[in-house]
N, CA and C atoms as an extended XYZ file, in Angstrom:
351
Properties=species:S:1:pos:R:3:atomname:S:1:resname:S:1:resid:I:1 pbc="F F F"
N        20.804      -43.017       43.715 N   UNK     1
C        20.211      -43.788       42.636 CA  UNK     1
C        18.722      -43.466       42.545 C   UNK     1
N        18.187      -43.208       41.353 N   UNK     2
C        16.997      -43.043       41.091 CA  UNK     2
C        15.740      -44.001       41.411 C   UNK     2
N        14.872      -43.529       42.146 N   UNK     3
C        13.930      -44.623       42.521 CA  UNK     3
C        12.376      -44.309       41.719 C   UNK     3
N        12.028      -45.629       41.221 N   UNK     4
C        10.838      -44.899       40.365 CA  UNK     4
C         9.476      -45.392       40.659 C   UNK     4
N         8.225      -45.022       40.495 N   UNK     5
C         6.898      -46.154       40.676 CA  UNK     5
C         6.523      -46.174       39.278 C   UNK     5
N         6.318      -47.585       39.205 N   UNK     6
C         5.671      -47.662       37.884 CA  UNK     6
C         4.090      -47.867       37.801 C   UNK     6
N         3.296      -47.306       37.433 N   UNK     7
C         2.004      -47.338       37.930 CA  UNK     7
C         1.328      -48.282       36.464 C   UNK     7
N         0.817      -49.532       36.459 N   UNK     8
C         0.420      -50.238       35.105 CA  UNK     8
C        -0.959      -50.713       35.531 C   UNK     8
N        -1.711      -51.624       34.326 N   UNK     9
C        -2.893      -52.084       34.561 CA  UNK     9
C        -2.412      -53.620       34.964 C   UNK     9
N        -3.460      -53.785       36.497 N   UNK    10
C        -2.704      -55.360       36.416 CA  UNK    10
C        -3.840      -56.110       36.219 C   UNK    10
N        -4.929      -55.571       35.258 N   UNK    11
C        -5.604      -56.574       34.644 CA  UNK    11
C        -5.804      -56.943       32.879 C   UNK    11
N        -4.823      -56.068       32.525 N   UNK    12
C        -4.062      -56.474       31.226 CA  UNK    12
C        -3.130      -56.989       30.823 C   UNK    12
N        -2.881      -58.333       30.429 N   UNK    13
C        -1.958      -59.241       30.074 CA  UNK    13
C        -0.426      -58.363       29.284 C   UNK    13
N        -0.655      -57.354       28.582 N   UNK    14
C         0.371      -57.010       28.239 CA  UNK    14
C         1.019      -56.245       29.087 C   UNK    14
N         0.514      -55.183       30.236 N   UNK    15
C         0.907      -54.740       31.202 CA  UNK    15
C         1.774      -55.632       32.139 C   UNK    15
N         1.236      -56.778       32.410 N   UNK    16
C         1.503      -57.622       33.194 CA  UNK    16
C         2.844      -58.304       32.879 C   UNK    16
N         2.929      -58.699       31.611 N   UNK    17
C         4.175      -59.038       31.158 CA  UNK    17
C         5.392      -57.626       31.219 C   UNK    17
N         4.731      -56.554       30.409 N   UNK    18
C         6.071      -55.737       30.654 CA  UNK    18
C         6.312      -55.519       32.225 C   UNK    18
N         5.746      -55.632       33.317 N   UNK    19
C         6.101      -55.344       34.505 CA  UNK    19
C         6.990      -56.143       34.814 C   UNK    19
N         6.896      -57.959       34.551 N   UNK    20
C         7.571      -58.893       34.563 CA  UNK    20
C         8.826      -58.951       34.325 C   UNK    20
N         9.113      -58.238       32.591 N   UNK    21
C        10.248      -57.891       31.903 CA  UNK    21
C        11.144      -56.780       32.825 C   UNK    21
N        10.568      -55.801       33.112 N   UNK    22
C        10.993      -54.552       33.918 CA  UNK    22
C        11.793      -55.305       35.572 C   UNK    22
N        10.754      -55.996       35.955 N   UNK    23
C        11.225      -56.700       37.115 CA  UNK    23
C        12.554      -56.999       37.251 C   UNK    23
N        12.357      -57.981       36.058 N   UNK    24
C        13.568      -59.015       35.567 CA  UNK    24
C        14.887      -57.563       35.253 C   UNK    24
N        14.767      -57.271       34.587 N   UNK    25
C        15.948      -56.481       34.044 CA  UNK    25
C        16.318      -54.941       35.290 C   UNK    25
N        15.638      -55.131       36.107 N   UNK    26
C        15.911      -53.769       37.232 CA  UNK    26
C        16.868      -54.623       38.328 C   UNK    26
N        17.844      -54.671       37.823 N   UNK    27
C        19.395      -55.278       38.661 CA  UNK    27
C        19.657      -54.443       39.894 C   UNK    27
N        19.235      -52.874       40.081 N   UNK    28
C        19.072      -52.395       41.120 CA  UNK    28
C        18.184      -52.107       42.163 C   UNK    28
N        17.445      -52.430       41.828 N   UNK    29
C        15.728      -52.396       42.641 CA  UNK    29
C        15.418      -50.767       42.868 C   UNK    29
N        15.862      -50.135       41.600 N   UNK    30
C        14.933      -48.766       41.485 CA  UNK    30
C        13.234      -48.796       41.100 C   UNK    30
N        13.101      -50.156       40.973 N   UNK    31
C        11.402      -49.673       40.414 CA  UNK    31
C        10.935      -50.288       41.462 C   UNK    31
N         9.056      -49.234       41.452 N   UNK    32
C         8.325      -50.032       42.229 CA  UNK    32
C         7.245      -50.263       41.845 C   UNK    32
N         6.421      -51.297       41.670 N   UNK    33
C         5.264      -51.125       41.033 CA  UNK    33
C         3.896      -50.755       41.681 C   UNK    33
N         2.766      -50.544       40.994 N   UNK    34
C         1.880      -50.616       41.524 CA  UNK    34
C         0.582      -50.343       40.567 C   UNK    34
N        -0.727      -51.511       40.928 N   UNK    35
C        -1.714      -51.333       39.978 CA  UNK    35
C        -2.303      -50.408       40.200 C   UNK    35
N        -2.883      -49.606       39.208 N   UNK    36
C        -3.685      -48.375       38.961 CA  UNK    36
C        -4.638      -48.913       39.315 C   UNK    36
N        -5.155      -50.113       39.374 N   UNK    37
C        -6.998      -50.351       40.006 CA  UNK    37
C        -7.136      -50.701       41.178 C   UNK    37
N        -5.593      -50.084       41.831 N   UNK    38
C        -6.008      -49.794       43.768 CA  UNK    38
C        -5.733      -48.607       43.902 C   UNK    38
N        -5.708      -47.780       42.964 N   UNK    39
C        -5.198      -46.793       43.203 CA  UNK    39
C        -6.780      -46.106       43.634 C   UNK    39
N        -6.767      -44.965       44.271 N   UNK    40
C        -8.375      -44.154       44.572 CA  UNK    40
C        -9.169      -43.557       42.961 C   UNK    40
N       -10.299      -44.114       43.500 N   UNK    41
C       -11.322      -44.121       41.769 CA  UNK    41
C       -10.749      -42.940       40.924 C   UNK    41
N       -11.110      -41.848       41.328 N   UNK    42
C       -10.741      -40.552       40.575 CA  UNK    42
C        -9.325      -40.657       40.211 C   UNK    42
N        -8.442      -41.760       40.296 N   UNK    43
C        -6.988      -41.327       39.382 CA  UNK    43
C        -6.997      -42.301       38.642 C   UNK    43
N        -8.151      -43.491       38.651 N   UNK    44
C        -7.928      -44.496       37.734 CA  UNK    44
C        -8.146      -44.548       36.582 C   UNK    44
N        -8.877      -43.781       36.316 N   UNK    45
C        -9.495      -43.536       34.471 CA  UNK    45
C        -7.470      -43.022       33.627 C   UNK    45
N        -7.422      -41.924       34.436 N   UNK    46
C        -5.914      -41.293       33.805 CA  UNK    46
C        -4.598      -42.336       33.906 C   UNK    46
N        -4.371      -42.958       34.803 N   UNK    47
C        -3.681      -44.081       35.346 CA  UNK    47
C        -3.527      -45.637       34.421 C   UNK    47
N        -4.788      -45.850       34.015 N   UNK    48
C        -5.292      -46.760       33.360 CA  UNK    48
C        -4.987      -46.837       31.947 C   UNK    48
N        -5.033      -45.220       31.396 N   UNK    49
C        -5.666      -44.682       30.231 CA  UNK    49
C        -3.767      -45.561       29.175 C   UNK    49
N        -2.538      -45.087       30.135 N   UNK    50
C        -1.408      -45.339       29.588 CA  UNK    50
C        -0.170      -45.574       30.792 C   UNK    50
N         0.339      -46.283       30.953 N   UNK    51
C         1.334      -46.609       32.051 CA  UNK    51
C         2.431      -45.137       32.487 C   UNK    51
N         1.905      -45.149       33.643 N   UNK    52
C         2.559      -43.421       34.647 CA  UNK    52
C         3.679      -43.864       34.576 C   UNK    52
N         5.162      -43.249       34.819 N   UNK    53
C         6.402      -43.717       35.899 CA  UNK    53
C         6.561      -42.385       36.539 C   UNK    53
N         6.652      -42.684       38.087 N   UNK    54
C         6.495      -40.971       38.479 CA  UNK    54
C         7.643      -41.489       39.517 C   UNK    54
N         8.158      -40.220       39.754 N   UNK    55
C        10.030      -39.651       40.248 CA  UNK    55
C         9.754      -39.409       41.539 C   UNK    55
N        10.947      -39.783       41.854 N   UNK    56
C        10.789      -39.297       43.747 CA  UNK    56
C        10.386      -38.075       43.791 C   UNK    56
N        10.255      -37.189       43.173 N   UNK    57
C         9.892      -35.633       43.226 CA  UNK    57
C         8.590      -35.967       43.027 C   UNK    57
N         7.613      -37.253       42.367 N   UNK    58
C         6.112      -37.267       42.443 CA  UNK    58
C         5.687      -36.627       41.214 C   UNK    58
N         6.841      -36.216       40.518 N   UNK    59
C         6.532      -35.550       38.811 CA  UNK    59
C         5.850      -37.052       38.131 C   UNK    59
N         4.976      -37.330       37.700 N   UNK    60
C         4.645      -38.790       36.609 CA  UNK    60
C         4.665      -38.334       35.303 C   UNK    60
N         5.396      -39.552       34.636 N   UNK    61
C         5.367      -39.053       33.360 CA  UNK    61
C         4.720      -40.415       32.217 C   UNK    61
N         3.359      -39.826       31.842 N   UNK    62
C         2.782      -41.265       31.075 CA  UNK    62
C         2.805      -41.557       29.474 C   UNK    62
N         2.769      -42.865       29.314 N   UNK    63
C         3.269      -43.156       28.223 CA  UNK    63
C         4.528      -43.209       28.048 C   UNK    63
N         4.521      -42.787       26.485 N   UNK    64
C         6.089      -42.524       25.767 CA  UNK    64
C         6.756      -42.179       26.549 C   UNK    64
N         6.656      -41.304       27.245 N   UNK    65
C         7.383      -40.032       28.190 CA  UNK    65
C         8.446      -40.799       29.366 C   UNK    65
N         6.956      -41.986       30.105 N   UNK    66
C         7.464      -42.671       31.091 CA  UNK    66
C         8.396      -43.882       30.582 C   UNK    66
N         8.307      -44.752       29.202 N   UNK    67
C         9.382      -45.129       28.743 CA  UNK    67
C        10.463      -44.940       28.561 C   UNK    67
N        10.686      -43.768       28.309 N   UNK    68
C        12.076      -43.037       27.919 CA  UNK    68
C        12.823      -42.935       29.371 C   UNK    68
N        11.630      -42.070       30.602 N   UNK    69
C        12.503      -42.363       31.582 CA  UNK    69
C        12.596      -44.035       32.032 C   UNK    69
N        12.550      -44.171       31.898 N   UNK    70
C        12.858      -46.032       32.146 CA  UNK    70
C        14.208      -46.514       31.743 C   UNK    70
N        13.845      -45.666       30.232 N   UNK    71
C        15.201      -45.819       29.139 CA  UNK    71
C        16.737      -45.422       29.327 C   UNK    71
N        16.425      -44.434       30.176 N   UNK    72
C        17.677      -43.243       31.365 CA  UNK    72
C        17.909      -43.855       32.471 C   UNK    72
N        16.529      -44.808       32.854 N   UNK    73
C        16.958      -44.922       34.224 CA  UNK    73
C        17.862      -46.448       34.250 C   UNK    73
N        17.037      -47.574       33.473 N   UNK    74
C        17.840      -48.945       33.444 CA  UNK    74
C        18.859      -48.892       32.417 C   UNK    74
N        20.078      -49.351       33.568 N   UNK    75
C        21.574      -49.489       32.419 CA  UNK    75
C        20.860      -50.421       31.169 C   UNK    75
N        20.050      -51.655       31.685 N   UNK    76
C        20.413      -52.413       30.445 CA  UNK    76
C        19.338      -51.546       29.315 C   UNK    76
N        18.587      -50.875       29.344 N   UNK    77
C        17.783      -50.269       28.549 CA  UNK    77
C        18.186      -49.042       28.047 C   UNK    77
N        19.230      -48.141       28.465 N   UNK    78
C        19.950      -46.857       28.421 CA  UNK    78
C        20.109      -47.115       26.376 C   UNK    78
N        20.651      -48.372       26.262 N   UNK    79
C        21.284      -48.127       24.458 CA  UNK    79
C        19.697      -47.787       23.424 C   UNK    79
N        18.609      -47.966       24.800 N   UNK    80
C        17.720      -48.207       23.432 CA  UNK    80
C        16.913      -46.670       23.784 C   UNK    80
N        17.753      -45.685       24.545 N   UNK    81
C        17.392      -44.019       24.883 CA  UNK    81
C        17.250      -43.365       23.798 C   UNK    81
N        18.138      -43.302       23.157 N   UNK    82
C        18.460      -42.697       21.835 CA  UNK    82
C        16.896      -42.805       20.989 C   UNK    82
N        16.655      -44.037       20.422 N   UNK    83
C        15.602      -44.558       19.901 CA  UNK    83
C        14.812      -43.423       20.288 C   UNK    83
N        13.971      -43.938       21.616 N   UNK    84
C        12.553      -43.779       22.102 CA  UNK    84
C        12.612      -42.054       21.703 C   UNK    84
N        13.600      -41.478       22.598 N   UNK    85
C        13.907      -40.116       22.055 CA  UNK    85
C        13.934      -39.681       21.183 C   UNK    85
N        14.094      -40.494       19.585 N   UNK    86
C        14.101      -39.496       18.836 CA  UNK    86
C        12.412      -39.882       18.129 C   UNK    86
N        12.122      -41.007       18.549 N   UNK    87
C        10.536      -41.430       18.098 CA  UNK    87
C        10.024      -40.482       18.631 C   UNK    87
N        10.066      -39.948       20.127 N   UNK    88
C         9.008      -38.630       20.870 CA  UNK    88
C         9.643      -37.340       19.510 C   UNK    88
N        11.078      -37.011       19.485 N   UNK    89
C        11.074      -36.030       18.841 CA  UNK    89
C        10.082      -35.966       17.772 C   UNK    89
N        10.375      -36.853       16.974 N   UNK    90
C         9.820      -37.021       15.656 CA  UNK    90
C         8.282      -37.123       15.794 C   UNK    90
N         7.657      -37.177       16.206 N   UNK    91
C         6.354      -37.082       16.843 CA  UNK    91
C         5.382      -38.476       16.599 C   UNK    91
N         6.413      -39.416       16.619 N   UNK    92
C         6.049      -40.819       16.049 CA  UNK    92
C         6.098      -41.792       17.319 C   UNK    92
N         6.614      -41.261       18.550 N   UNK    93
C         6.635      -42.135       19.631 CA  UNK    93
C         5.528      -42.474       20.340 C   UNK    93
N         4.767      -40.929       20.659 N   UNK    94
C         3.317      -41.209       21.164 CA  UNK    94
C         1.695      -42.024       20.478 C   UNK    94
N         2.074      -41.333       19.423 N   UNK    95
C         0.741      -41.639       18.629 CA  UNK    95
C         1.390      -43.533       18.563 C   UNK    95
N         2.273      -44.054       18.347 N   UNK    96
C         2.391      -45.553       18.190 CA  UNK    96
C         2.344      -46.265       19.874 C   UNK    96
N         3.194      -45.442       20.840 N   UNK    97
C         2.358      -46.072       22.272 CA  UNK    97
C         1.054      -45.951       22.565 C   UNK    97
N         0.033      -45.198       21.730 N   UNK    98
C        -1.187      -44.592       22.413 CA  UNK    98
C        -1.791      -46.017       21.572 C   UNK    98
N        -1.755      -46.331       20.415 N   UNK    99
C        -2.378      -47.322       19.561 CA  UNK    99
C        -1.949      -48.514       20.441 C   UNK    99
N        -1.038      -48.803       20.647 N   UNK   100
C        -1.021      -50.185       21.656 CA  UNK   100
C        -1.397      -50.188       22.615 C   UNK   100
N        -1.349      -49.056       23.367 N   UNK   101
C        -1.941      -49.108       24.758 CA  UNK   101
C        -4.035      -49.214       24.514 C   UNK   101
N        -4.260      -48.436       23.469 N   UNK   102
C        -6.178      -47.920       22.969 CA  UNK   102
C        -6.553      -49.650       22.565 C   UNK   102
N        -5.375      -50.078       22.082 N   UNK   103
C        -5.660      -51.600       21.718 CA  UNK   103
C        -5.336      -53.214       22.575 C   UNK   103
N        -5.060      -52.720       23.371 N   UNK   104
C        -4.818      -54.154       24.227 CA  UNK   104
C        -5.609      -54.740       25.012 C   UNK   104
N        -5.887      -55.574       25.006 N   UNK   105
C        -7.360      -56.748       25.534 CA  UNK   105
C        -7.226      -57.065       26.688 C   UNK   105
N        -8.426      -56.276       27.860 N   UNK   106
C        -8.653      -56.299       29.225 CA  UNK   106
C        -9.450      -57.992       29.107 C   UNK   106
N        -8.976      -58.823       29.743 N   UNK   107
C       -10.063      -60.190       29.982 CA  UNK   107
C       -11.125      -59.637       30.931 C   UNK   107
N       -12.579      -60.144       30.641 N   UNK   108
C       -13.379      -59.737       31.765 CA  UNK   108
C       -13.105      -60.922       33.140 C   UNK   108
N       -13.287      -60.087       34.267 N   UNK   109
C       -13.438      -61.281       35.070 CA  UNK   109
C       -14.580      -60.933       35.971 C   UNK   109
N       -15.066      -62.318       36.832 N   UNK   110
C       -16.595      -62.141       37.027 CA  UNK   110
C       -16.673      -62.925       38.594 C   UNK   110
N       -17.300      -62.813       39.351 N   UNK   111
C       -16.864      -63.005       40.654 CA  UNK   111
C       -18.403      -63.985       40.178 C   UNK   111
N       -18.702      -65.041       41.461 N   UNK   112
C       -19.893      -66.091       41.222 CA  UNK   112
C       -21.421      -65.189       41.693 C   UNK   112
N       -20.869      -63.793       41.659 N   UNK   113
C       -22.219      -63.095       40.885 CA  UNK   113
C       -22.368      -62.278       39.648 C   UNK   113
N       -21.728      -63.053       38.889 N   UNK   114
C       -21.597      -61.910       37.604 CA  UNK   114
C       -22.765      -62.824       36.761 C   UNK   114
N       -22.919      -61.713       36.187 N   UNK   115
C       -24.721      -61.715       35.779 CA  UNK   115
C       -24.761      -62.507       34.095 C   UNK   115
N       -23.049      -62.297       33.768 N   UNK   116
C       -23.312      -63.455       32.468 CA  UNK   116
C       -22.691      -64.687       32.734 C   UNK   116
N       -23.147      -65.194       33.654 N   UNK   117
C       -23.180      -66.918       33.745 CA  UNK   117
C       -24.018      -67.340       34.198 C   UNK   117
């Protein structure tokens, strides 16, 4: 059985929820997660930029790319393969994950030395 890491932002609320969703619906415990802002500085900008899923072989595949495998990998998500696949064909899958991902709202957070309070 396929084992996967899902690499997301865990200081973005929408990240946070799809990990939740993913959780919930991985009936086999192929995924594993992990936040990109423990990951070592130099992979976090790329990491950050769009959600990795990388293969026991350590291949990552981000974005669209890593949806689709998601899409192959969870039975309950397999009917919606077709889809994502033909959105990448069509060249309509990326450019619409890249806009949600360029657009989703990091909350700041501020430890009791952050300089705007």
């Amino acid at each position: 059985m396929k084992q996967l890491i899902v690499y997301y932002d865990g200081l973005c609320p929408l990240c946070q929820k799809s990990k939740r969703l993913l959780e919930r619906i991985d009936c086999f415990q192929q995924l594993t997660f992990s936040d990109a802002r423990r990951m070592p500085v130099e992979q976090q900008p790329r990491l950050l930029e769009r959600m990795h899923v990388e293969t026991e072989r350590g291949i990552r595949y981000p974005g669209i790319e890593g949806i689709r495998l998601l899409t192959k990998t969870l039975p309950v998500l397999l009917p919606t393969s077709p889809v994502v696949s033909l959105a990448i064909v069509l060249r309509i899958g990326a450019p619409l994950y890249d806009r949600v991902a360029k657009n989703r709202v990091i909350p700041m957070s501020c430890t009791t030395e952050c300089s705007i309070n």
